[in-house]
C-alpha positions as CSV (number, residue, x, y, z in Angstrom):
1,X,-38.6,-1.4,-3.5
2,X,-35.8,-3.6,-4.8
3,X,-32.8,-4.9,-3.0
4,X,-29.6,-5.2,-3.9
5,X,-27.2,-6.6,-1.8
6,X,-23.6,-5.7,-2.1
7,X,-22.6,-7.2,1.3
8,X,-20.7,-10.6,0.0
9,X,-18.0,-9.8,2.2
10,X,-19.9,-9.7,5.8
11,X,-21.8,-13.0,5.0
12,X,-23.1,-15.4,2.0
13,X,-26.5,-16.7,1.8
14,X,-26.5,-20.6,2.6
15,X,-26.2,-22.2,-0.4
16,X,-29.3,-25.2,-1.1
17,X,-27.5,-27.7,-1.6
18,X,-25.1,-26.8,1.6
19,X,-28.5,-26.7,3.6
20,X,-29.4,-30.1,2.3
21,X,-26.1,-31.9,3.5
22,X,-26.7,-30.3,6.7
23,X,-30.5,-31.8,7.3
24,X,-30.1,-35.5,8.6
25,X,-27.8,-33.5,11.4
26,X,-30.9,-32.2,12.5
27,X,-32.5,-35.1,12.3
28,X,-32.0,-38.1,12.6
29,X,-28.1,-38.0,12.9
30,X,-28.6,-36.2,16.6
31,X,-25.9,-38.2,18.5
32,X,-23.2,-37.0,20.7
33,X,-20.3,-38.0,19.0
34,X,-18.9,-38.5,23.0
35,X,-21.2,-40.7,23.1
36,X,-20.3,-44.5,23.6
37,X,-24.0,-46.1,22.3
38,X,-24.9,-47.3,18.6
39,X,-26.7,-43.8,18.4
40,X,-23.2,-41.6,19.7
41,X,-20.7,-43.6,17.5
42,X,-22.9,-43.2,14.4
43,X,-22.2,-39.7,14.5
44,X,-18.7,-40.2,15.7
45,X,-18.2,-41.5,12.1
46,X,-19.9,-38.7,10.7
47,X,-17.8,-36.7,12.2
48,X,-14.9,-38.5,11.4
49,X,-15.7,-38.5,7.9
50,X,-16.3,-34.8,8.3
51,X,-12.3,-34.7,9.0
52,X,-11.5,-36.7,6.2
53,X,-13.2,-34.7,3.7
54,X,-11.8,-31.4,5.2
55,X,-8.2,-32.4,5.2
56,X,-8.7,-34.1,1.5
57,X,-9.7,-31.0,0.3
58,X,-6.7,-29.3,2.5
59,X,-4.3,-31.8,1.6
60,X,-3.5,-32.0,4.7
61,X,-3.8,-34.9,7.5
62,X,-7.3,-35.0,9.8
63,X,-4.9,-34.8,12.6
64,X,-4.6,-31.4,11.4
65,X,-8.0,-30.5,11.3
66,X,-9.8,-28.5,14.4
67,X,-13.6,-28.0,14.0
68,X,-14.5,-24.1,15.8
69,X,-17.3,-22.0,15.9
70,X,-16.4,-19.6,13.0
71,X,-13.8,-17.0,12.4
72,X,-12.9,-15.7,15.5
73,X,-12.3,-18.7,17.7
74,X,-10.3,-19.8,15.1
75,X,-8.0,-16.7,15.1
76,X,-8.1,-16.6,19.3
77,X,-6.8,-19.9,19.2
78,X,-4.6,-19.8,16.7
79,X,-2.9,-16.6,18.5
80,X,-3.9,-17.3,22.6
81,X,-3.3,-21.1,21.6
82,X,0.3,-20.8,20.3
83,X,1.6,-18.1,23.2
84,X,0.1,-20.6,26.0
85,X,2.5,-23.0,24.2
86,X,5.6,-20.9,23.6
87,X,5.4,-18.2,25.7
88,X,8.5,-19.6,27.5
89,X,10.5,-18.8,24.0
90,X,10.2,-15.0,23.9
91,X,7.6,-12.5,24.4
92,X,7.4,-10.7,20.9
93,X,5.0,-10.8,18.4
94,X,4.6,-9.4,15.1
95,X,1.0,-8.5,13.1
96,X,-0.1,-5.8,10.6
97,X,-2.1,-2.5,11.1
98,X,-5.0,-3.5,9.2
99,X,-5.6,-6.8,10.7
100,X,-9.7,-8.2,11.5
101,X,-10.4,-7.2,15.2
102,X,-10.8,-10.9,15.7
103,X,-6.8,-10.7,15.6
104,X,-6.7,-7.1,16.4
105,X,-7.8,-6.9,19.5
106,X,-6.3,-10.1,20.7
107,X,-2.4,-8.6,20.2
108,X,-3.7,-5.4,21.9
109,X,-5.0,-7.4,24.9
110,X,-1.8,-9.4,25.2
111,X,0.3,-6.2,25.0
112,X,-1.9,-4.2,27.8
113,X,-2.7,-7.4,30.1
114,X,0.0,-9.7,29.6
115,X,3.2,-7.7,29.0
116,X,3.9,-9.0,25.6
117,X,5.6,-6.3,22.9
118,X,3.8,-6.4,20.1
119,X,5.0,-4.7,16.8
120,X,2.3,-3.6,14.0
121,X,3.6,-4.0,10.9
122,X,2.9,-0.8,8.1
123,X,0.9,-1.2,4.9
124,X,1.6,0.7,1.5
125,X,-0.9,3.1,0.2
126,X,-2.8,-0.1,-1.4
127,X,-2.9,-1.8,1.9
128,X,0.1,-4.4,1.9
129,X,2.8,-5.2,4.0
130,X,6.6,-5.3,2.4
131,X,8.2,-8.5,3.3
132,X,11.3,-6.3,4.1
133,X,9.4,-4.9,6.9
134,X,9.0,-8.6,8.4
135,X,12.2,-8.9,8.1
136,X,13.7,-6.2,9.7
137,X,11.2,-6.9,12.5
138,X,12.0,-9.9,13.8
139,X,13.6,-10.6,16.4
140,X,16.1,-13.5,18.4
141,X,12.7,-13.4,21.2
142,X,9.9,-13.2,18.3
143,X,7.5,-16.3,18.8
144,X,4.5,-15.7,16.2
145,X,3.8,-13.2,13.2
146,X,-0.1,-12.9,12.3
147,X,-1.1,-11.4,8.9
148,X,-4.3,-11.8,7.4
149,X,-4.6,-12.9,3.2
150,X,-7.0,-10.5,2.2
151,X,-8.2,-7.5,3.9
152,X,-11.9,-7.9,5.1
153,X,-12.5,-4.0,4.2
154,X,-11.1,-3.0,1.1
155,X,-10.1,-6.6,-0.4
156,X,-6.2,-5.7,-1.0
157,X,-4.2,-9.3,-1.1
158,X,-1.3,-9.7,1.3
159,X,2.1,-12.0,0.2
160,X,1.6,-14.8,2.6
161,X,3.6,-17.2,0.6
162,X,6.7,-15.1,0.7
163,X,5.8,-13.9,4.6
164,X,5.6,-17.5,5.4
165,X,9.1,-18.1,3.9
166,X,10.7,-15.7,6.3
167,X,9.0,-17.1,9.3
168,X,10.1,-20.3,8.4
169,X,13.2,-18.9,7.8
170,X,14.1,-17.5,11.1
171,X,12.0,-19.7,12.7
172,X,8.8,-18.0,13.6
173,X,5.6,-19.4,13.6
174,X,3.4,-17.8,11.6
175,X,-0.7,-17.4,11.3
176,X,-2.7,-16.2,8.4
177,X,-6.2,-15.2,9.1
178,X,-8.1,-17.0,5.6
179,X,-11.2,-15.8,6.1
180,X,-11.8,-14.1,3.2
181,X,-9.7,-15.1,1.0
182,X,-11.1,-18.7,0.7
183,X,-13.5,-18.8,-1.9
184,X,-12.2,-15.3,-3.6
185,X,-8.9,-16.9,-4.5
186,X,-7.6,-20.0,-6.1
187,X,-6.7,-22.3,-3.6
188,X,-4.7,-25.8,-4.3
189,X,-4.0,-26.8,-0.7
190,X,-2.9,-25.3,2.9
191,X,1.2,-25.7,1.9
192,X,0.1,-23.0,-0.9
193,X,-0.3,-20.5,2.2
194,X,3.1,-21.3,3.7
195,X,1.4,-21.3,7.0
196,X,1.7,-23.0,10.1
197,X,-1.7,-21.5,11.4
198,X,-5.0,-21.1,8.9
199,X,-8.1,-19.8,9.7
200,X,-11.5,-20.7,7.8
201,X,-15.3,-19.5,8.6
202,X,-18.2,-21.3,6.6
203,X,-20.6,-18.3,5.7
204,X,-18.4,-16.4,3.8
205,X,-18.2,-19.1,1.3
206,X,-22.3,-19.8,1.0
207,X,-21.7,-22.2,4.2
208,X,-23.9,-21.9,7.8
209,X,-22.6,-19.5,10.6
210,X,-21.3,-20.7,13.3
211,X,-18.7,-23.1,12.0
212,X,-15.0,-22.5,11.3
213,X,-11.9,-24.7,11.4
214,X,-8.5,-24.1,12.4
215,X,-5.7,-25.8,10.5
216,X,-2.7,-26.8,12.9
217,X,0.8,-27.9,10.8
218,X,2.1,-31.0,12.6
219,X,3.7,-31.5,14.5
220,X,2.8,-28.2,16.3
221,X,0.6,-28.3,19.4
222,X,-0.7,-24.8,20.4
223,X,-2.8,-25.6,23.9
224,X,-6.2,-25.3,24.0
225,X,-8.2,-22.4,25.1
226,X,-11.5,-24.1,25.8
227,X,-12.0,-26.5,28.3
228,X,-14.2,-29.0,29.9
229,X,-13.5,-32.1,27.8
230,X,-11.5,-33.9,25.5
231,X,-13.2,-33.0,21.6
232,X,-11.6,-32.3,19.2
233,X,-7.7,-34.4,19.6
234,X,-7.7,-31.9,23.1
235,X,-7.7,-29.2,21.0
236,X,-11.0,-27.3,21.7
237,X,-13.6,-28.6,24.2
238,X,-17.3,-29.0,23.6
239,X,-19.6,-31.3,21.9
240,X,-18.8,-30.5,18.3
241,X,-22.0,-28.9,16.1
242,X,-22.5,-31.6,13.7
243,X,-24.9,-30.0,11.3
244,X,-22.9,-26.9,10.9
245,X,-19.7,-28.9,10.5
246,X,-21.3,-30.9,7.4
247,X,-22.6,-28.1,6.2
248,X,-19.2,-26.5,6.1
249,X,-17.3,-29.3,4.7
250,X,-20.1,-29.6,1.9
251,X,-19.7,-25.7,1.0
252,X,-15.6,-26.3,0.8
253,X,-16.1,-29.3,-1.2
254,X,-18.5,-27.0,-3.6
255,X,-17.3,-23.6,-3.7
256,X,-13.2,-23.4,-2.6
257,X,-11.9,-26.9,-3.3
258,X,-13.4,-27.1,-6.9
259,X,-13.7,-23.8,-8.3
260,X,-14.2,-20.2,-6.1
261,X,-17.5,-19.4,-5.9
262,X,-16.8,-15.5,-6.9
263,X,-16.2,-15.6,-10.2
264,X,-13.0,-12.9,-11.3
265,X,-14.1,-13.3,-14.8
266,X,-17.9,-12.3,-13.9
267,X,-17.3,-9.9,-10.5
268,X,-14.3,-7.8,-12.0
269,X,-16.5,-6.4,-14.8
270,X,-19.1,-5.4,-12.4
271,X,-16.6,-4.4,-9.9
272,X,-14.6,-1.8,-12.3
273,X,-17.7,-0.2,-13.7
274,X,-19.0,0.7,-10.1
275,X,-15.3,2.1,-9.1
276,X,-15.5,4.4,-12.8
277,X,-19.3,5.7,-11.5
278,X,-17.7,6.6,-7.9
279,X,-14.5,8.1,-9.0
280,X,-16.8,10.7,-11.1
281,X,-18.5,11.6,-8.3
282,X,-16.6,15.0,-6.8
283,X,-15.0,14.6,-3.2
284,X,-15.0,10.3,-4.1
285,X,-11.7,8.4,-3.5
286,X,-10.8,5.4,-4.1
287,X,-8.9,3.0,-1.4
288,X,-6.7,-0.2,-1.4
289,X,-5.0,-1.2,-4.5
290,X,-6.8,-1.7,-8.1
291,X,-5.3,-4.9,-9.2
292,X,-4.3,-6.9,-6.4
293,X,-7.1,-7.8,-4.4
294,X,-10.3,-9.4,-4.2
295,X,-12.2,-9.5,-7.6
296,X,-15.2,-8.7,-5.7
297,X,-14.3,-6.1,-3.5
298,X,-14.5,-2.2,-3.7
299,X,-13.8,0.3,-1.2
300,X,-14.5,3.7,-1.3
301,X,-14.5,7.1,0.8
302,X,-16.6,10.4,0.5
303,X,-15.3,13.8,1.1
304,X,-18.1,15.5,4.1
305,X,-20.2,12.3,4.6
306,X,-19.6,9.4,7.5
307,X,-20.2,6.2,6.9
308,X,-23.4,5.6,9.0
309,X,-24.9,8.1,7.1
310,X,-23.9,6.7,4.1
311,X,-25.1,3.4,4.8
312,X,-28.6,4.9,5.3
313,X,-28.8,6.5,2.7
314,X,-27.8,3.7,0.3
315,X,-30.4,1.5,2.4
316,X,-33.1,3.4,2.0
317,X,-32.3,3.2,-2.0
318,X,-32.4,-0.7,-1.0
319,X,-28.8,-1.3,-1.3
320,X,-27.2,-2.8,1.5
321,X,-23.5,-2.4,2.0
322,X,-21.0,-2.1,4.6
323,X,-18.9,0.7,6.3
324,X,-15.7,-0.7,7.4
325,X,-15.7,-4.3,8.9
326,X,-19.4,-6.0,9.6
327,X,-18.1,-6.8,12.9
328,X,-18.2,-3.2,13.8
329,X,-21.4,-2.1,12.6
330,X,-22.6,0.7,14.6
331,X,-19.4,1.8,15.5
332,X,-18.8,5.6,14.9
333,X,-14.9,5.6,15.2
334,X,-13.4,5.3,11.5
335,X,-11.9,2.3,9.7
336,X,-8.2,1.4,11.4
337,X,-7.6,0.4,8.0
338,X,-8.4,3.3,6.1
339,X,-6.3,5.4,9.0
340,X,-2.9,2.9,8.2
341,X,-3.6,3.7,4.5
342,X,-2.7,7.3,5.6
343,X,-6.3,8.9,5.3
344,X,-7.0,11.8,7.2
345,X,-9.4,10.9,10.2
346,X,-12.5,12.6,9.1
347,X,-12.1,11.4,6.1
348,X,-11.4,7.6,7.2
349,X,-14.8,8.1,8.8
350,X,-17.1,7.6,5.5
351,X,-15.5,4.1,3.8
352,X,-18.0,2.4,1.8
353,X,-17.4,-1.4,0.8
354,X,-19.3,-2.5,-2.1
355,X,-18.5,-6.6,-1.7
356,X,-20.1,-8.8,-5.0
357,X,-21.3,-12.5,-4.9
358,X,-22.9,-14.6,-7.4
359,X,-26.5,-13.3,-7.2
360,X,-25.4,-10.1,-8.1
361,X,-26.3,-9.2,-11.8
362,X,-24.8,-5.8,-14.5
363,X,-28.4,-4.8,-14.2
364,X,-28.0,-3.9,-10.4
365,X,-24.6,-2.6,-10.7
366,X,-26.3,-0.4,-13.2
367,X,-29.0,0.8,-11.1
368,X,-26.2,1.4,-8.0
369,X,-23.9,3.6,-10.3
370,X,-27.4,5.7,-11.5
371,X,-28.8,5.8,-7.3
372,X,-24.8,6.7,-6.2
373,X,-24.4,10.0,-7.1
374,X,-27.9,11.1,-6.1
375,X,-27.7,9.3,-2.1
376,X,-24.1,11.2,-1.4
377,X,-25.4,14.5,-2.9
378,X,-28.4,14.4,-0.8
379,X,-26.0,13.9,2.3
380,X,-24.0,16.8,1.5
381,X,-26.6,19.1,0.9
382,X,-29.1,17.9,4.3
């Protein structure tokens, strides 16, 4: 049976070349950068060099470079990081509806455990927040506003440019979970975000799991949330994961610094002719905005499915997708996004995300739009 995976979104397959940057860190570069012996410094430099690299291709200063373990410790520190630090300034914060759980979850936690009042921002019917909204909602005791660039689920772009302006404005620090963006969208440098606070994870632009960087605007110090040494400027302890780190640096270099690695000129095409096949298919909706958001992303829901039987059924065709965020797979409750979009709950509980990368080919998108119709029908009728 042949597999097509439509899953760009949840993770990339390491890239080669990435893998080979990443092999004398597994080999005979092995130090502890900690380390004070020929055998600890050598990979001091290489970690050092690692830094250099990033911020080059951030335009930004090493200083404001912090190595993490992916996505999510990035966000956690961005957001735990910066209240530790200014939680003495107020106690409101300000984040959207449709954020990543990794961001999510943390205001929730703060507002049920730690008494801070958090306000979730509103999305249009395409999944964006007005600036006005921002706006209105700060306020004299607002500390830090959180809202992601592009919307892990169904792809719609958010104006962080014009958001950060605001918070700069009045201010406010503010935070923009990158994730997915990088890679999907242009990208010229960090000031291009307008953000104080940037998060980054390697696999979602053909780089290993388990790396992800955090970029800090000087001179801001959020404190640390890991401790037990010194790494990275005091900024995160624990010996940092050289291999994953080059590895990461090397896929930034190749696929976000240079050109993105999902192509709009290639992906859209492919992307528009599986939204036509769905939106023929009775009880099919469409979900986030057509034009501004990822070139690779399409989200979709079905009228008397859910989405883990949807996902089964595709899989069984040998197409492997995603309902909702991968970081929830499993999960029975429907998307939070799809519910802020203003979808009926029983109906926010069947999204299907088709996400493209560069493997993908017309000929599967082909074979996807002929299996589509088929898999739901099957699921309405069983």
């Amino acid at each position: 049976m042949r597999m097509v995976y439509f899953d760009y979104n949840a993770t990339t397959p390491l890239d080669k070349g990435v893998l080979e940057s990443m092999l004398p860190y597994l080999n005979e570069i092995f130090g502890n950068p900690s380390s004070v012996h020929q055998v600890g410094r050598r990979a001091r430099a290489m970690l050092d060099d690692a830094r250099d690299r990033m911020a080059k291709a951030w335009k930004t200063r090493p200083s404001e470079v912090v190595f993490t373990s992916g996505g999510t410790e990035s966000n956690n520190l961005a957001i735990f990081g910066s209240l530790r630090f200014l939680r003495e300034k107020g106690r409101h914060l300000i984040t959207s509806q449709i954020e990543h759980h990794a961001v999510l979850h943390a205001f929730q936690y703060l507002e049920k455990k730690e008494g801070f009042d958090v306000t979730y921002l509103p999305v249009s019917r395409k999944g964006q927040v007005d600036p006005a909204d921002l706006r209105k909602s700060i306020r004299s005791d607002t500390i830090l506003v959180s809202v992601m660039s592009a919307n892990n689920e169904i792809g719609s772009l958010q104006p962080v440019s014009e958001l950060g302006s605001i918070c700069r404005e009045k201010g406010v620090i503010f935070h923009t979970d990158a994730v997915q963006s990088m890679g999907k969208e242009p990208f010229l440098s960090m000031a291009g975000l307008n953000a104080d606070l940037v998060s980054v994870c390697a696999h979602k632009f053909h780089g290993p799991k388990g790396a992800g960087a955090l970029f800090i605007r000087s001179p801001f110090q959020p404190h640390p949330i890991l401790f037990g040494g010194g790494h990275e400027n005091e900024k995160r302890a624990g010996t940092e994961n050289l291999p994953t780190i080059a590895g990461m640096v090397e896929a930034f270099e190749r696929f976000v610094q240079k050109s993105p690695v999902f192509e709009r000129s290639r992906l859209q095409p492919m992307v528009e002719k599986l939204e036509s096949a769905a939106a023929e298919i009775p009880g099919v909706v469409l979900q986030g905005s057509r034009d501004q958001r990822l070139c690779n992303t399409m989200a979709f829901t079905v009228e008397g499915a859910d989405g883990i039987s949807l996902m089964a059924g595709l899989d069984l065709e040998g197409i492997c997708a995603s309902s909702g965020s991968a970081c929830s797979a499993g999960s029975l409750a429907p998307s939070h996004v799809i519910l802020a979009l203003g979808v009926a709950k029983n109906v926010a509980n069947s999204l299907v995300r088709f996400s493209l990368g560069r493997e993908n080919t017309m000929e599967e998108v082909d074979y996807v739009c002929e299996q589509l119709p088929g898999i739901i029908a099957r699921l309405r009728t069983g």
